[in-house]
GUNUPA-849999 format. One record per residue (C-alpha): residue in three letters; x, y, z. Coordinates in steps of 0.05 Angstrom, whole numbers, plus 5000, padded with zeros to 4 digits. Layout:
N
ALAXYZ...
This chain:
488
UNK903868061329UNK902368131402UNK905267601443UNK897967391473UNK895867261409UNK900966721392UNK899366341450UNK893065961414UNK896665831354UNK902365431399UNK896465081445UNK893364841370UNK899864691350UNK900864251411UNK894663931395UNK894863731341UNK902263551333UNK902763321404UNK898162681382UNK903862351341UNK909762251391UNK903362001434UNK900861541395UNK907661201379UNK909161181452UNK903060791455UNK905060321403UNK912160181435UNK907459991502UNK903159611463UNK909559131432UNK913159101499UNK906858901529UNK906558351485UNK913958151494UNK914158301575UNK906558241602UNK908358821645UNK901859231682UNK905559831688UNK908059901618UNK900159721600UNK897760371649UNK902560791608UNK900860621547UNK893260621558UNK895661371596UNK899161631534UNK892461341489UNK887461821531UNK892162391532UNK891962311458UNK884762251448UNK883562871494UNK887963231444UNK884262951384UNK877363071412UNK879863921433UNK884064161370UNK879464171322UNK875064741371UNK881965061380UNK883865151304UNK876965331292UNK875165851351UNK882166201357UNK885366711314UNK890566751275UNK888966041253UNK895765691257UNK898865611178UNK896064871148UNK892764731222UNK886564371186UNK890964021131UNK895163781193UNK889763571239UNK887063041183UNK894162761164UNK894262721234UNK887962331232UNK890761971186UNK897461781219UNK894761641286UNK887961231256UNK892360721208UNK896360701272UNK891760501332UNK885960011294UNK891459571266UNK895359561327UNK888459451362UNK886758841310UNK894258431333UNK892658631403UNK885958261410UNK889157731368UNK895757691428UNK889257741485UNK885257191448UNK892056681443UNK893456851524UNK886756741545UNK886355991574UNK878656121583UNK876756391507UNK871156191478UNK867356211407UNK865056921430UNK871057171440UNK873556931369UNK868457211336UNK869657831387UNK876557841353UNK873857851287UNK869858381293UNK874558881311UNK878258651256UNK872058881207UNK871259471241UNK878559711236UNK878959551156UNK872159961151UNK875860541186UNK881560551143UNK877260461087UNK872861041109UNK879461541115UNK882961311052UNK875861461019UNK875162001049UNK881662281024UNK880962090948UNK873862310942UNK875062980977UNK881463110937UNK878362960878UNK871263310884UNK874663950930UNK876064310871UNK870464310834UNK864964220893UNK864064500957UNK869364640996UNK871364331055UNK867964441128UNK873264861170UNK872764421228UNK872963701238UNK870063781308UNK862963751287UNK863863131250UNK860462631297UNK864861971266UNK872262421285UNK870062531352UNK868361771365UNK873761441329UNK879361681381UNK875761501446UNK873460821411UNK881760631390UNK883360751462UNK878360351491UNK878759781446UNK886659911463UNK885859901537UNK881559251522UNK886658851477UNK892459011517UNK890258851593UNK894758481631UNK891458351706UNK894058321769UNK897858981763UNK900059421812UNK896059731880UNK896660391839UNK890060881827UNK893560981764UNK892460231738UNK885660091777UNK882860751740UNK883360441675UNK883859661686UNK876359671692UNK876459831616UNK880759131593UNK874758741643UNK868559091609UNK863458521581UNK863558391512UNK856458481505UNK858359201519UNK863859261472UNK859758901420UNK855259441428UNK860060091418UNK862359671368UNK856159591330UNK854060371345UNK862060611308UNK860960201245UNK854360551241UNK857861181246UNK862661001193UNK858060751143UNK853861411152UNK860261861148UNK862061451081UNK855561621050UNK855462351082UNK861562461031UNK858262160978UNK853262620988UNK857363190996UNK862162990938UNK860362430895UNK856062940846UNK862563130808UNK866562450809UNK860662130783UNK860762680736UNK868062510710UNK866961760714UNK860261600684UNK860762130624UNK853962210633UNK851661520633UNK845661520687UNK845760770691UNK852760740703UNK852561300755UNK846160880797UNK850360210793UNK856260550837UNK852060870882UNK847260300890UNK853860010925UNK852960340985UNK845260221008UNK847559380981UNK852459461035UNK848559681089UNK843059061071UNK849758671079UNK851458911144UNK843758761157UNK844158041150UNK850357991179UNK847858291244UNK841657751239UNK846757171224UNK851257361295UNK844557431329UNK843156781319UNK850456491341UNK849956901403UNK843256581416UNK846855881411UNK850956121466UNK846256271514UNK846757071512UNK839957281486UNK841458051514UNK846857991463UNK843257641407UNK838058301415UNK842458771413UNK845258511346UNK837158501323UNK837959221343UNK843859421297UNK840659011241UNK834459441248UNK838860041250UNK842059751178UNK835859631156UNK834060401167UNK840860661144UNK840460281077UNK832660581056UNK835761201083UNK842061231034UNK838161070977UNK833761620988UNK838462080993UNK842561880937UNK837461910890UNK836261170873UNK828761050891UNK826861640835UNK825061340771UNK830661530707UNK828062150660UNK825761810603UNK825461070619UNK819561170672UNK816260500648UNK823260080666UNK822960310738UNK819459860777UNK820459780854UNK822459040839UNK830959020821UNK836758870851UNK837059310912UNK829959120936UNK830858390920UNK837858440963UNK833258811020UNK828458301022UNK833057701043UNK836458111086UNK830158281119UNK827857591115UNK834357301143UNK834157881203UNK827057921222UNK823457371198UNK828556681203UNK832756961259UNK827557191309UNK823756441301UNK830256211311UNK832456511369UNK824856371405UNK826455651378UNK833355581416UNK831255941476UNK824455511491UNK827754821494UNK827454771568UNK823254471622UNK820055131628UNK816955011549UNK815754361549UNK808754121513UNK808954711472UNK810454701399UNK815155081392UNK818254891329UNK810554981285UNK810655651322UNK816655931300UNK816755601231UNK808655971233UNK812856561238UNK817956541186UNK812256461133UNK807556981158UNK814557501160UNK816257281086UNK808757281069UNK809258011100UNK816158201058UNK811957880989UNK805558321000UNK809758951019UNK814058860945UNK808058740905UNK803859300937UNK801659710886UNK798660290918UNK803060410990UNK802161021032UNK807861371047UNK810861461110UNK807060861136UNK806760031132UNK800859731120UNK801259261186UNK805959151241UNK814359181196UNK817858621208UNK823258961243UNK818059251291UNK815258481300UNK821558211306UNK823658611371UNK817658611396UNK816957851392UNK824657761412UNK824358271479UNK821057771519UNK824957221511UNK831157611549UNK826957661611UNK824756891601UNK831856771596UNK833457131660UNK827656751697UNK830456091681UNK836356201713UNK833056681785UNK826456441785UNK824355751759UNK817455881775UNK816156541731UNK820956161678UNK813455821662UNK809256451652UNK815156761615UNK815256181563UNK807156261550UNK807956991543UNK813156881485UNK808556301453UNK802856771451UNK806357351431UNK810557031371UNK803656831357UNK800057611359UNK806557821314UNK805257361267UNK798357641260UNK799958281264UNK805358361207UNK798958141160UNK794058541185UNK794659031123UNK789059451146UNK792059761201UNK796660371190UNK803760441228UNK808861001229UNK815660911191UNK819060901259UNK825361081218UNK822961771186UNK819061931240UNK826161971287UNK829562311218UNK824262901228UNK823862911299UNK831562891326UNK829662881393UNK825262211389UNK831561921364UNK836262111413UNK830561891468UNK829461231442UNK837961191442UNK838761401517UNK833160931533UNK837460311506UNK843760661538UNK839960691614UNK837259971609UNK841459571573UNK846359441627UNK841159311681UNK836758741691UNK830159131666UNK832859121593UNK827358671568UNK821959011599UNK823159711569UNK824759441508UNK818159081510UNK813959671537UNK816960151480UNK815559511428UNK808859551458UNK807460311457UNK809360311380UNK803959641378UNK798560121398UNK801360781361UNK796560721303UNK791261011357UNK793661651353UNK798561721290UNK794161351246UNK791362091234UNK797962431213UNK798262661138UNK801062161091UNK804762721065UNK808362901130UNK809562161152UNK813262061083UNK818262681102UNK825262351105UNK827663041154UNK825763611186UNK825264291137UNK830164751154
């Protein structure tokens, strides 16, 4: 073999091998960090971290793109995945556990902060032990395995995710004047709001990768575990679409502690993943086959059971008691006062669960549209405005005033609107499915305001362009709004 040929298969090799000795560097920072509080031990383990993701995020494209391919360089590069994951995320989950005891200043958010990353890295191991079984099993007798991890979105996340969350846990301040530790300090001092958000957006990722191999390979373990039993077979995939309406509450529920705390940004965001939950869970079921009636027992499928009961108080909890909740909390000021705040919002609640009621019992819905303004849709749009009244409280008393009657009055039109049956709106959800670039918009818009001060105002002016939408899509085919993707 030509000696210029051999030199991919020893850069791969690097790669992907180079990751371990890396990684457990890392981990020997992380503990003498702990025992020492040392800054300089804390740059070179968050060092050794990056260096490792870079490798994780490049072998992949080197296995794939060079040849020879190097002998097991796949198999290796997912043991490696393996290795380094079930190493970082639990040393991640101690480490905000060391920064929450050492942090004279910690609050409730930060505990619940805490807790959250320790969800998140039991969902990843989850997701790879899962991963493994089901593609081990299934490999055989399904498709085969893609030749290159690189493409899969969640792989390429997961590494730059562990070392941020690592350079977070670990930070010890007042290091050293080196550019070394003030180039990734920064990264232990980033607002939780923002990590709360990456956060959010990885265990999206994770759920969807779970049911992308369920999709992929669940046809022939259900196959060997149900023994043809179709009941049997929709009970263990209806697991997956329950747990996203889980994760849907659960995003409501921290909404409405954040709220208590004063950070309505935060609380919004967290309205935000719920609505992505609630999208994720419809979407799963689709997929997976469980919306279709059963061959043969036509009659017993009705769009009232489990699942749909689940997705109503989910929905009801996210978008219908947490949104009046968080308009009830924020309006207790000066600013508010003589307005009734509390009928208002408990107004709400009843016209969203009123809304939830008619959309279960509808017996002749159009697809690809809601018969008046979704409750998700209502509940942002009735929730963006209350970030900017929450910034003029605190800048500009005198706007705080017109902020709080623009709130009222809006909670008021959302209300209405979620009953207003007549009027036709877009299943925001399908629509971004089919059109990839709409999604990927609407995503860059929340990336290039959320950290600035005009947050609430584009959220309110998208909110309010998809308030006026049935204008113009209210003539799209029924047939072509219900699409769940684009045809390839």
């Amino acid at each position: 073999m030509p000696r210029h040929l051999q030199i991919p298969q020893k850069v791969t090799t690097i790669l992907v091998y180079g990751r371990l000795p890396l990684v457990f560097g890392g981990l020997l920072c992380a503990l003498a960090v702990m025992w020492t509080h040392s800054p300089e031990v804390y740059t070179l383990g968050v060092v050794l971290l990056i260096i490792s993701m870079s490798f994780d995020i490049v072998d992949g494209w080197f296995a794939a793109r060079f040849t020879p391919h190097p002998t097991l360089a796949h198999l290796a590069d997912r043991i490696m995945d393996k290795v380094v994951f079930s190493t970082i995320f639990p040393l991640v989950a101690v480490g905000m556990m060391w920064r929450l005891s050492h942090s004279p200043d910690a609050g409730r958010v930060d505990l619940l902060h805490t807790i959250f990353v320790l969800l998140i890295c039991i969902v990843v191991l989850f997701r790879d032990h899962f991963a493994h079984f089901i593609r081990g099993f299934a490999g055989p007798k399904g498709p085969e395995p893609e030749p290159s991890e690189f493409t899969r979105l969640r792989t390429v996340v997961a590494a730059p995710v562990g070392a941020l969350l690592y350079a977070h846990a670990f930070f010890v301040p007042e290091g050293p004047t080196s550019f070394v530790y003030y180039a990734f300090s920064w990264l232990g001092n980033l607002p939780i709001r923002i990590l709360f958000f990456i956060e959010i957006i990885f265990l999206i990722i994770n759920f969807g990768s779970i049911a992308r191999y369920c999709r992929k390979y669940g046809a022939p373990c259900l196959d060997e575990l149900c023994l043809g039993d179709e009941m049997l077979r929709r009970r263990i995939l209806s697991i997956f679409p329950n747990s996203l309406t889980v994760m849907n509450a659960v995003m409501g529920l921290l909404a409405v502690f954040f709220a208590y705390q004063g950070r309505i940004r935060e609380a919004y965001l967290l309205l935000i993943g719920a609505a992505m939950f609630d999208k994720l869970d419809g979407a799963v079921a689709r997929r997976l086959g469980l919306t279709e009636p059963i061959p043969g027992m036509a009659d017993a499928a009705g769009r009232i059971n489990v699942g749909s009961i689940m997705d109503d108080i989910a929905d009801a909890v996210s978008f219908c008691i947490v949104p009046a909740w968080i308009f009830y909390l924020s309006l207790q000021g000066p600013a508010a006062a003589g307005l009734p705040v509390a009928l208002i919002a408990a107004l709400y609640t009843l016209a969203g669960i009123a809304r939830l009621i008619y959309f279960t019992l509808d017996t002749s819905p159009i697809p690809g549209f809601f018969k008046g303004l979704p409750t998700p849709a209502a509940a942002l749009l009735a929730a963006s405005p209350l970030i900017i009244f929450s910034q003029m409280v605190d800048t500009s008393p005198d706007w705080a005033r017109f902020w709080a009657l623009f709130c009222f009055w809006l909670m008021i039109a959302a209300a209405v609107l979620m009953n207003l049956y007549p009027v036709r709106y877009l299943h925001l959800g399908r629509y971004m499915s089919r059109k990839p670039w709409f999604g990927r918009a609407s995503g860059l818009l929340i990336l290039g305001f959320v950290f600035t001060p005009y947050f609430g105002h584009a959220a309110l002016l998208y909110l309010f362009g998809y308030l006026l939408s049935p204008l113009w899509t209210g003539r799209v085919d029924a047939e072509t709004a219900g699409k769940e993707a684009r045809e390839s």
